[in-house]
DOMAR-706737 format. One line per 2 residues: number of its first residue (from 1); their letters; for each residue x, y, z of N, C-alpha, C. Coordinates in steps of 0.001 Angstrom, whole numbers, plus 500000, padded with zeros to 6 digits. Each point is the difference from the previous one (the first is absolute). Example, Ala and Ser with C-alpha at 12.3 -4.5 7.8 and 13.67 -1.06 7.14 Angstrom:
REM DOMAR-706737
1) AS) 513190/494310/507800/499110/501190/500000/500900/501200/500000 | 499650/501050/499280/500820/501190/500060/499230/501090/500730
This chain:
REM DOMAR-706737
1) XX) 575913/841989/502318/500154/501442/499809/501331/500274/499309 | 500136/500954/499096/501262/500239/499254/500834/500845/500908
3) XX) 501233/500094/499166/500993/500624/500923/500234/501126/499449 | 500038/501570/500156/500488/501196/498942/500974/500229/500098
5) XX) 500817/500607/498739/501213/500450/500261/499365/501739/500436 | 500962/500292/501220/499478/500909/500413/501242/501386/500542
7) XX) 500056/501109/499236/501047/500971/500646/499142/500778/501056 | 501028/500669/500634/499640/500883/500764/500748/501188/500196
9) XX) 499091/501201/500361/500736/501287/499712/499823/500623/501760 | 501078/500480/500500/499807/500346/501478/501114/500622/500209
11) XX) 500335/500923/501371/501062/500266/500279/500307/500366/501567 | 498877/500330/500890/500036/500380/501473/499775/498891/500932
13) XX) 500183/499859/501207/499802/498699/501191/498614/499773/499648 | 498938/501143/499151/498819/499037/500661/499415/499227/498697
15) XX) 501133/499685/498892/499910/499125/499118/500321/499015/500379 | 500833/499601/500735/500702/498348/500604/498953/499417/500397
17) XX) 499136/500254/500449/498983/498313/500749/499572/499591/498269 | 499573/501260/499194/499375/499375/498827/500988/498660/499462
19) XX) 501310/500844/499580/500808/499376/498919/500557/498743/501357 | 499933/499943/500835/499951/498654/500955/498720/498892/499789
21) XX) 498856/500868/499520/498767/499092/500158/500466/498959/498607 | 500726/500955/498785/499619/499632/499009/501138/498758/499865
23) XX) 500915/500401/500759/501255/498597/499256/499955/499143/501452 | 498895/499825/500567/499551/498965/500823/498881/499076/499316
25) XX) 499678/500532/498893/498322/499640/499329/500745/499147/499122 | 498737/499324/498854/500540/499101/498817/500070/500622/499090
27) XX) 499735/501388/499940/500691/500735/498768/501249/500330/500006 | 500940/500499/498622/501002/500425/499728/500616/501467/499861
29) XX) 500694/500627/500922/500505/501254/500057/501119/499644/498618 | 499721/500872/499000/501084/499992/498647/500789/501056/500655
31) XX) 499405/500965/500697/500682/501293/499655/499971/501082/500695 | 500514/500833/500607/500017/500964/500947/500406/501722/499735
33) XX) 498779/500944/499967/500185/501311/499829/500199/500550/501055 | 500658/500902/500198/500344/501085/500783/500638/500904/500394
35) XX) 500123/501022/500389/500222/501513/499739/501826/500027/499928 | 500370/500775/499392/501559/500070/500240/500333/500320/501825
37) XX) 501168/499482/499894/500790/500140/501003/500061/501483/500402 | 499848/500611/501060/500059/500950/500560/500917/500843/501027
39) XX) 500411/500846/500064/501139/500573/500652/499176/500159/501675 | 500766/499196/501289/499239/499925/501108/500819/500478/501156
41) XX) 499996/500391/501230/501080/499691/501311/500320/501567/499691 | 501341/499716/501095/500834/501478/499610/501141/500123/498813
43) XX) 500221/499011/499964/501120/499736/498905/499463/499979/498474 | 498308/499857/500163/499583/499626/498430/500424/499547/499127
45) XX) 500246/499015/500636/500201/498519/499272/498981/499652/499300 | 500007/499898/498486/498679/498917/499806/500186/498884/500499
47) XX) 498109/499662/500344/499365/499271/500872/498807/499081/499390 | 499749/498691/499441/499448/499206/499313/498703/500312/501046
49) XX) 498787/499545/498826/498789/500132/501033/499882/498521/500577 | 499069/500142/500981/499855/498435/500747/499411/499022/499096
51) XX) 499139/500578/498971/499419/498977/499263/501252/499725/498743 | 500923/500613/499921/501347/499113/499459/500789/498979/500803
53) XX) 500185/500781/501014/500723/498952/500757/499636/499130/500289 | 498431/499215/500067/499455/499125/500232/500130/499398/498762
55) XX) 499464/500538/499014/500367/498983/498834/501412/499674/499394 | 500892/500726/500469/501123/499323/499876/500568/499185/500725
57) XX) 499445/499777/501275/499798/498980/501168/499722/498658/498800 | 498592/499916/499532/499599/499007/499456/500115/499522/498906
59) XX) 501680/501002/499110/500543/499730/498715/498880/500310/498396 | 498939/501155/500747/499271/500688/499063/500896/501142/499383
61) XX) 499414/499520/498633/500310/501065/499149/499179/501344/500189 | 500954/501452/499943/499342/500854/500179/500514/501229/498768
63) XX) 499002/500787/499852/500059/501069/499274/499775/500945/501068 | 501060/501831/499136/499729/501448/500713/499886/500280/499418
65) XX) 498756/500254/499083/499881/501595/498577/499602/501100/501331 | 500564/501189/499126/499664/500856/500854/498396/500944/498934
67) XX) 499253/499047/499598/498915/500041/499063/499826/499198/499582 | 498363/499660/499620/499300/498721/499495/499599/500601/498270
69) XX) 500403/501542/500077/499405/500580/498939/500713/499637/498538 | 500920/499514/500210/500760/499626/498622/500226/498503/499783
71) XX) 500047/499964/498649/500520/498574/499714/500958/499247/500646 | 501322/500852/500205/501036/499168/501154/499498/500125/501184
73) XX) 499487/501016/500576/499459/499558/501102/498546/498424/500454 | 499446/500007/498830/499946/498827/499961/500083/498239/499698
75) XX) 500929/500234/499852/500991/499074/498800/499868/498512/501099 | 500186/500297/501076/500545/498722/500728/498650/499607/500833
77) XX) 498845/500916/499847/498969/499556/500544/499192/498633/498553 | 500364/500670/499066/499535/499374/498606/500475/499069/499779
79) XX) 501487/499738/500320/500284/498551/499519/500167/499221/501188 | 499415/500077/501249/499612/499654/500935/498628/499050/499553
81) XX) 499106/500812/499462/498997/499259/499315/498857/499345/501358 | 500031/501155/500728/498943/499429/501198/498656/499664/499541
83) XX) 498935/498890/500781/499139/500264/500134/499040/501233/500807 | 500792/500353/500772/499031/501374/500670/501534/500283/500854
85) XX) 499510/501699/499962/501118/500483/500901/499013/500486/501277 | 500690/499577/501446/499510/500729/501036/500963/501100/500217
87) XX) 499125/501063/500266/500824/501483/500134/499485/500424/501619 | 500969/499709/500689/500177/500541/502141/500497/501086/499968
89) XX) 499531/501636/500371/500545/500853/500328/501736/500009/499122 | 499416/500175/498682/501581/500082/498972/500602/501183/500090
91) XX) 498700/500872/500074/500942/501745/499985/500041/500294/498304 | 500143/499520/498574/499437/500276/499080/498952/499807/499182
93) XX) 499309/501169/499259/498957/499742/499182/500328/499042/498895 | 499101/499100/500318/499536/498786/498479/499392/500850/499075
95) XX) 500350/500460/498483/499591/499922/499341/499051/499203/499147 | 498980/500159/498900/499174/498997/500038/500951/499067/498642
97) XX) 501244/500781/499402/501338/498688/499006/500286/498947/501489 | 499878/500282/501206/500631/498992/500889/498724/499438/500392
99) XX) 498957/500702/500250/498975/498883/500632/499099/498980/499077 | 500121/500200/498867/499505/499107/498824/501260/499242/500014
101) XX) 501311/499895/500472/501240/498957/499549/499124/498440/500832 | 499689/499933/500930/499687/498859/500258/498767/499209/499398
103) XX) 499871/498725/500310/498969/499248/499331/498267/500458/500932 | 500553/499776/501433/498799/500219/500504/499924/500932/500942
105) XX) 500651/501520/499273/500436/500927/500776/500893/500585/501100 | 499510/500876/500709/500689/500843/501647/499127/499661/500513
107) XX) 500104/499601/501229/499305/499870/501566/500780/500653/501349 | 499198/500776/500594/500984/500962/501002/499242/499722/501446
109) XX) 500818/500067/500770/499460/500028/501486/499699/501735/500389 | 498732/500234/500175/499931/501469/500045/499753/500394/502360
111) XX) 500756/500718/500088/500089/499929/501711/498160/500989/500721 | 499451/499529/499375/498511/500585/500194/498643/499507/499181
113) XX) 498833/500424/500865/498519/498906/499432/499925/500602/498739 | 500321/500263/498671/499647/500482/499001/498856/500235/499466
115) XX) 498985/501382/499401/500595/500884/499644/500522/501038/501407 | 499993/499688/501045/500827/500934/501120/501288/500136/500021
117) XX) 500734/501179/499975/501525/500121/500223/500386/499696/498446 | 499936/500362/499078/500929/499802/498804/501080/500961/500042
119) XX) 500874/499411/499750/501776/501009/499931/501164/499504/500979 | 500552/501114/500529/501334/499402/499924/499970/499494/501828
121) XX) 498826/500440/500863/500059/499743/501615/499141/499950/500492 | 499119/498793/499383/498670/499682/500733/499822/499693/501561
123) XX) 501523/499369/500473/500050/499764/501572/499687/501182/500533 | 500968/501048/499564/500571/501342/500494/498345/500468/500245
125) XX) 499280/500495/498928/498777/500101/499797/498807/499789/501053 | 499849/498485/499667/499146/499415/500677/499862/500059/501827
127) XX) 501175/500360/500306/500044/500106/501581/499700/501528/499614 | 500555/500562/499653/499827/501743/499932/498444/500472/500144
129) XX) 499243/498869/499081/498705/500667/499767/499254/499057/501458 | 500471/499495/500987/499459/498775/501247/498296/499195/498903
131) XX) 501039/499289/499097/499634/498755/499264/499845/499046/501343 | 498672/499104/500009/499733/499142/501110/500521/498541/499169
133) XX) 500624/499869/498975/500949/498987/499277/500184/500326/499244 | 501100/498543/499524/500634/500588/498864/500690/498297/499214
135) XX) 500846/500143/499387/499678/498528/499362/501080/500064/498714 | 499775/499044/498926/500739/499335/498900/499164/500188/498754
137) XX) 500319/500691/499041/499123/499497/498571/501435/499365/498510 | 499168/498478/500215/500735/499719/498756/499784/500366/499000
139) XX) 500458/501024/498561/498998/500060/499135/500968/499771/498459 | 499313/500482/498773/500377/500051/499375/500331/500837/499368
141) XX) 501380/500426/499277/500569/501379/499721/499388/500633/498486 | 499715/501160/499986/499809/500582/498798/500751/501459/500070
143) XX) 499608/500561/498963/501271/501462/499613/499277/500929/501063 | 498938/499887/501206/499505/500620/500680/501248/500175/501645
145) XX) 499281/501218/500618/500900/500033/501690/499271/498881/500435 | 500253/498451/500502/499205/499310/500489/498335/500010/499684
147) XX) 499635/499632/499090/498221/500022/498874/500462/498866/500072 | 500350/498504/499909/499787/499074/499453/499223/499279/500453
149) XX) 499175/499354/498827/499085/498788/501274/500729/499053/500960 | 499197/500243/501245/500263/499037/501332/499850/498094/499582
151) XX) 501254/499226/500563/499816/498549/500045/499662/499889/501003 | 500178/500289/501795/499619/499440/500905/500711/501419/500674
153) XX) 499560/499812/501410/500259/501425/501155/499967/498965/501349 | 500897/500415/500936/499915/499509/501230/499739/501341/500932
155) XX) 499310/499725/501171/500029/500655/500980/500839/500418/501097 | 500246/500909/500581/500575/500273/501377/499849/500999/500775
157) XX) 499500/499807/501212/499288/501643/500856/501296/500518/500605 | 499725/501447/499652/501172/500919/500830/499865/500525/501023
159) XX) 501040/499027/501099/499881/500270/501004/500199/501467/500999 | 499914/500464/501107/499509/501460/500629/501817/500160/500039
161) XX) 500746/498789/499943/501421/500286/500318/501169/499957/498694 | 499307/499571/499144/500401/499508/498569/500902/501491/499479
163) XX) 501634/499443/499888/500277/501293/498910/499891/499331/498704 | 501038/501215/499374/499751/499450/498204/501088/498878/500161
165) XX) 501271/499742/500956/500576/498688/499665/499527/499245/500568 | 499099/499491/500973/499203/498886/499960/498861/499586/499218
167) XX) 499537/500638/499444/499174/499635/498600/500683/499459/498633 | 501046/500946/500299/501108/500024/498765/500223/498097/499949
169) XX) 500707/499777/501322/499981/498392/500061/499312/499295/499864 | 498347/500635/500112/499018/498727/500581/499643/500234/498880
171) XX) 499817/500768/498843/499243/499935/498518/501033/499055/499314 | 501442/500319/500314/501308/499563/499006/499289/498050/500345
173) XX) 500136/499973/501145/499249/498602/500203/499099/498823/499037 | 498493/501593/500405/498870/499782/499728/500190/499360/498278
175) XX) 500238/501296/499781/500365/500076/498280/500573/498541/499181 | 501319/499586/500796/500458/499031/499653/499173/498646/499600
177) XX) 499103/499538/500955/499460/499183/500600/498574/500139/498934 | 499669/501191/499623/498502/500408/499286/500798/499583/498593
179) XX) 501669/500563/499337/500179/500154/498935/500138/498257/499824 | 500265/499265/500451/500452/498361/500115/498829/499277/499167
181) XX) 498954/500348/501075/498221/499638/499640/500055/500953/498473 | 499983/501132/499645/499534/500192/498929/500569/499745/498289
183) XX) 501518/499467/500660/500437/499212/498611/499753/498661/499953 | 499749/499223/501277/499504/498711/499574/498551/500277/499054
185) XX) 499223/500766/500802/498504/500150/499145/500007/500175/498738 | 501558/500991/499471/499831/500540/498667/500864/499030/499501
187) XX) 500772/498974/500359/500612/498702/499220/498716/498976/499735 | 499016/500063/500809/498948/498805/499963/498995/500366/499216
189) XX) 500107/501543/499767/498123/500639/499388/499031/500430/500464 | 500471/499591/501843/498972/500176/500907/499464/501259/500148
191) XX) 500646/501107/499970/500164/501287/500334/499805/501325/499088 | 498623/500194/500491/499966/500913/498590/500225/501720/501073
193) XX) 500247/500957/498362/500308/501102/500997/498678/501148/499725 | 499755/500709/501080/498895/501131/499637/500192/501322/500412
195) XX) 499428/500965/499203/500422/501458/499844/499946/500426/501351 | 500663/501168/500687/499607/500885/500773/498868/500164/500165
197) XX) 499694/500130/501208/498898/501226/500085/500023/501206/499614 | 498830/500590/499247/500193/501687/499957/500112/500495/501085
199) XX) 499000/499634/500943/500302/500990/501047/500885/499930/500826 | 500072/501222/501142/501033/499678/501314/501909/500396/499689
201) XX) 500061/499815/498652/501521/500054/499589/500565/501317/500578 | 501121/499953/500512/500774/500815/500899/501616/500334/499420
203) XX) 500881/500829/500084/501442/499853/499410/500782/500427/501302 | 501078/499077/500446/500921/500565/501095/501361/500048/499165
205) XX) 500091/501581/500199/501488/500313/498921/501094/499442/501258 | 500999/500250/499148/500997/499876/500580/500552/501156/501368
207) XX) 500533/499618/501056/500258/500225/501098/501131/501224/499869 | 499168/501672/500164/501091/500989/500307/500571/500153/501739
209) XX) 501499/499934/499816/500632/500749/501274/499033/500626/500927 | 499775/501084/499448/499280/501372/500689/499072/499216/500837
211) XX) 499174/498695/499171/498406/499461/501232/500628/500003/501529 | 501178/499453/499593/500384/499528/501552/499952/500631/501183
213) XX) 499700/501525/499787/500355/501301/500968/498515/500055/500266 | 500565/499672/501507/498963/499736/500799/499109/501545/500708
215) XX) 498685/500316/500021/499556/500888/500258/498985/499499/501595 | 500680/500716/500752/498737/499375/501377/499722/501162/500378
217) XX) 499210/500799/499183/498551/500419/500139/498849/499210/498946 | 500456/498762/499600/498386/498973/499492/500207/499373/501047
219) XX) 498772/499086/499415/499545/498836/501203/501291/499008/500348 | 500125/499409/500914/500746/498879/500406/499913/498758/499115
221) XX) 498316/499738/499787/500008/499085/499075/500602/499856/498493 | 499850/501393/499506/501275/500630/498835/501463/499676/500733
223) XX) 500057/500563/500618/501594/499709/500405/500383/498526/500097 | 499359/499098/500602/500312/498928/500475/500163/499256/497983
225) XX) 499115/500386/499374/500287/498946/498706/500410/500275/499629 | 501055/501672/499846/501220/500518/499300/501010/499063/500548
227) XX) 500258/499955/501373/501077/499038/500733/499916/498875/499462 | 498954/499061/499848/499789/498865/499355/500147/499923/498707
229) XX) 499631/500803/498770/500229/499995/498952/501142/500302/499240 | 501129/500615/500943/500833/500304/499394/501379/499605/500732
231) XX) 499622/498898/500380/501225/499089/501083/499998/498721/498988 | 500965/499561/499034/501330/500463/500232/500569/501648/499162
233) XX) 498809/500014/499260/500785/501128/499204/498764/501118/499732 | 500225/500760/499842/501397/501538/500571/500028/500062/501591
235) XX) 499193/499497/500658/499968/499991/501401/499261/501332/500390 | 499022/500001/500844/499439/501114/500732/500900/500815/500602
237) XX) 500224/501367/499790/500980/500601/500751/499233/501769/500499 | 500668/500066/501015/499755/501575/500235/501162/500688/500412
239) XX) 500013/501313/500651/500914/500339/500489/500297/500345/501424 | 500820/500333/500660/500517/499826/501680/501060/500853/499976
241) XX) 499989/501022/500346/501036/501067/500604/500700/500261/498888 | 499491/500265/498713/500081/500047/498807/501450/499217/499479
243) XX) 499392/498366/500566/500844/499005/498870/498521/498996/499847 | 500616/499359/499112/499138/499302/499314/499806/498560/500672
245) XX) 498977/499243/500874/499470/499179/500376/498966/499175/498844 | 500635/498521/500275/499298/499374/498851/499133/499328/501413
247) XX) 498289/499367/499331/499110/498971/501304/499781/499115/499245 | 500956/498962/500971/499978/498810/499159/498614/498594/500266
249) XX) 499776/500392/500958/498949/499070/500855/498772/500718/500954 | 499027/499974/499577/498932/501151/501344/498669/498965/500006
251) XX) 499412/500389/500790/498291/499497/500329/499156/500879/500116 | 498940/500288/499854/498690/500530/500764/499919/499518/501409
253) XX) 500540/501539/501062/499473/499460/501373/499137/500642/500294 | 499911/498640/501160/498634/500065/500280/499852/500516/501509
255) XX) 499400/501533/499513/499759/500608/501100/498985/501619/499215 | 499783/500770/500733/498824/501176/499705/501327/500884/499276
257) XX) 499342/500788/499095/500577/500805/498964/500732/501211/501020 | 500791/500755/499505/500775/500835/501170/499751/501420/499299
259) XX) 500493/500986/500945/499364/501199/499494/501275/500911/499519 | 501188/499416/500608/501146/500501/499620/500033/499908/498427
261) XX) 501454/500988/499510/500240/500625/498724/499678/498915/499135 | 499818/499303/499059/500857/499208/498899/501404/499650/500134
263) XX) 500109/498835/499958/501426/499697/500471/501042/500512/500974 | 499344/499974/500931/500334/500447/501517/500328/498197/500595
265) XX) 500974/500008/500415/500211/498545/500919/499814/499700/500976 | 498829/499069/500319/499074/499783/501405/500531/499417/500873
267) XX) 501336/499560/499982/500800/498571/500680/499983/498799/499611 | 500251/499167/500759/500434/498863/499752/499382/499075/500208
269) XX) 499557/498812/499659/498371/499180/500901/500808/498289/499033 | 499510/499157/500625/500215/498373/499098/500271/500347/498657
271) XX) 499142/500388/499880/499569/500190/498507/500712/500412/499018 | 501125/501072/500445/500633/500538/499777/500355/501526/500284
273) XX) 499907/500963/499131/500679/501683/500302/498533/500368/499635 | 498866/500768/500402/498726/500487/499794/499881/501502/499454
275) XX) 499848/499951/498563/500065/501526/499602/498576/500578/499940 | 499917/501207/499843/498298/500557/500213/500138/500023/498112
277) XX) 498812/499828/499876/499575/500403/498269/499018/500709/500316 | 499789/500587/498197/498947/500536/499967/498649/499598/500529
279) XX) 499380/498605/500243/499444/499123/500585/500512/498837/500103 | 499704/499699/501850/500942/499021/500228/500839/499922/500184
281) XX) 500786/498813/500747/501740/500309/500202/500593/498881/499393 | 500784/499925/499412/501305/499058/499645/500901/499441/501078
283) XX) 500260/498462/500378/500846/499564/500090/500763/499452/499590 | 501315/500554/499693/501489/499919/499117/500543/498906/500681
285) XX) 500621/499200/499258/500563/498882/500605/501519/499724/499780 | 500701/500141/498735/500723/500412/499577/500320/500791/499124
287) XX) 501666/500707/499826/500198/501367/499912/501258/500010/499195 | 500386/500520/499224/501420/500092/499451/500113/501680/499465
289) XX) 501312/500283/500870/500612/501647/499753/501106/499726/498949 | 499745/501060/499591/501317/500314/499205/501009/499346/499843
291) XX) 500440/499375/499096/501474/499415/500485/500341/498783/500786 | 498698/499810/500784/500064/499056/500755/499725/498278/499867
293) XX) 499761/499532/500918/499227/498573/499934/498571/500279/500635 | 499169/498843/499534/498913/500058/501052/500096/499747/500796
295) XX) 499157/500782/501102/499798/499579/501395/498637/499520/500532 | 499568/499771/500706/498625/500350/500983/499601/501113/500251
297) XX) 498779/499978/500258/499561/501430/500482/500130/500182/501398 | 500291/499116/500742/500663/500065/501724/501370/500565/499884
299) XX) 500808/499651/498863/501183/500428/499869/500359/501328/500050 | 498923/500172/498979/500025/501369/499364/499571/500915/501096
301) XX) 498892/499742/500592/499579/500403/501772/500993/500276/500433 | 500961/499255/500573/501551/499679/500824/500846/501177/499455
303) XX) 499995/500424/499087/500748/500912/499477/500098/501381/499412 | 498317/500499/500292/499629/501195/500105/499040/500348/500783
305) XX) 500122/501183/500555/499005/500773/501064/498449/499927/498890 | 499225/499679/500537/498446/499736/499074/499280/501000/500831
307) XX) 500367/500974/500668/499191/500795/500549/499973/501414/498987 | 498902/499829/499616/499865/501649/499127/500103/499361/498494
309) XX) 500719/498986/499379/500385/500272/499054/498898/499329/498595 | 500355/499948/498950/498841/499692/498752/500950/499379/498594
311) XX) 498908/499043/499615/500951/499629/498770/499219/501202/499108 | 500868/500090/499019/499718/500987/498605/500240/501343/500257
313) X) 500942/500230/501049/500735/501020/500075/501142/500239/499618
């Protein structure tokens, strides 16, 4: 089997298992894209992304255009002279002057069964809509939002407890491990690629603030995959004696629906803090106020009278 020279374009944690799979393999990393350095912390300091610091770990050369759209911006991908670039959650659009630069194209790890979830938060998404799985598509890039024909897809069921950062890990995984298999196939010939399906195709935009504001007059089962879908980020939040409560951790408990208000607080049980919803009750597990750290929801018990009172007040 031949060996490719192979760049890669990435810039967030859940590019590292890839660009790990790849300079563990018998192909050759020439070259490393990724996003400029960014102002981070309180001090805003620029802050290298992880998929730099890793490759400067491993004495890879790296490029920051802050655009693929111009000639200098692609200057160092070109005389790089890859056989195929893999592109992990880069954060910029490939133009089709950059995706014709390679010999045997872009190949991307896409975080969903494709055509489902195309855009920028298929995790986010896919729990949102209670997807009974969810999974990896390797495919191939064209000037489309994710259209390219599929090389291979792995599976993974989403579990009743699953947020978006445990998927986040277990696809970053999955992905790695699927993208490994699909450049050996496309170094050997083995591997041919085929179109989408027409049907079924879905788009999960990108993730506004505002989702996070939690409403308990819907169902619990709504509530419970807002908590899940949006842990680690923006975090489920409501309000409490009008400051702002973020829910960082909750379940579906299990007990008969209550007749009290919408977000009225039932007490305290294993489980955690038991709120009434619109149907069903929520158990909150953990909690973060204002300003604060997280706590428990026993904590949070410990430290206010729960008689009478309601989140989203």
């Amino acid at each position: 089997m031949s060996s490719l020279r192979i760049a890669f374009a990435g810039t967030p944690q859940f590019a590292l298992p890839a660009l790990r799979a790849l300079l563990a393999s018998r192909h050759r990393v020439v070259g490393v894209l990724t996003q400029p350095d960014r102002p981070a912390g309180r001090g805003q300091q620029l802050r290298a992304s992880p998929i730099k610091l890793l490759a400067n770990e491993h004495g890879l050369e790296t490029s920051q255009p802050v655009t693929l759209k111009t000639p200098e911006g692609r200057a160092q991908l070109a005389r790089w002279a890859p056989d195929l670039l893999v592109v992990v959650a880069y954060g910029l659009l490939l133009p089709e002057s950059a995706l014709s630069l390679p010999r045997l194209g872009c190949v991307n790890i896409h975080g969903s069964l494709l055509p489902r979830w195309r855009g920028a938060a298929p995790i986010q998404r896919a729990i949102l809509a209670g997807d009974a799985e969810t999974g990896v598509t390797i495919m191939q890039l064209d000037a489309g939002l994710d259209t390219g024909p599929m090389l291979l897809e792995r599976r993974r069921p989403i579990h009743s407890h699953d947020t978006a950062a445990d998927l986040h890990d277990a696809l970053a995984e999955l992905g790695a491990a699927a993208l490994a298999e699909a450049i050996d196939g496309i170094a050997a010939g083995t591997l041919a690629a085929r179109p989408q399906p027409a049907a079924g195709a879905t788009y999960a935009p990108k993730i506004d603030k505002a989702e996070a504001l939690l409403d308990w007059n819907a169902s619990v089962v709504e509530i419970d995959r807002r908590v899940r879908a949006f842990n680690p980020w923006p975090m489920a939040e409501t309000s409490f004696a009008g400051e702002q409560l973020r829910v960082l951790r909750a379940r579906i408990a299990d007990q008969p629906a209550s007749d009290a208000v919408p977000g009225t607080l039932l007490g305290i049980a294993e489980d955690g803090l038991r709120v009434a919803c619109g149907e069903g009750v929520l158990a909150v597990r953990d909690l973060q106020r204002a300003g604060k750290r997280p706590i428990s929801a026993r904590d949070f018990a410990n430290a206010v009278r729960l008689d009478g009172l309601r989140f989203g007040t």
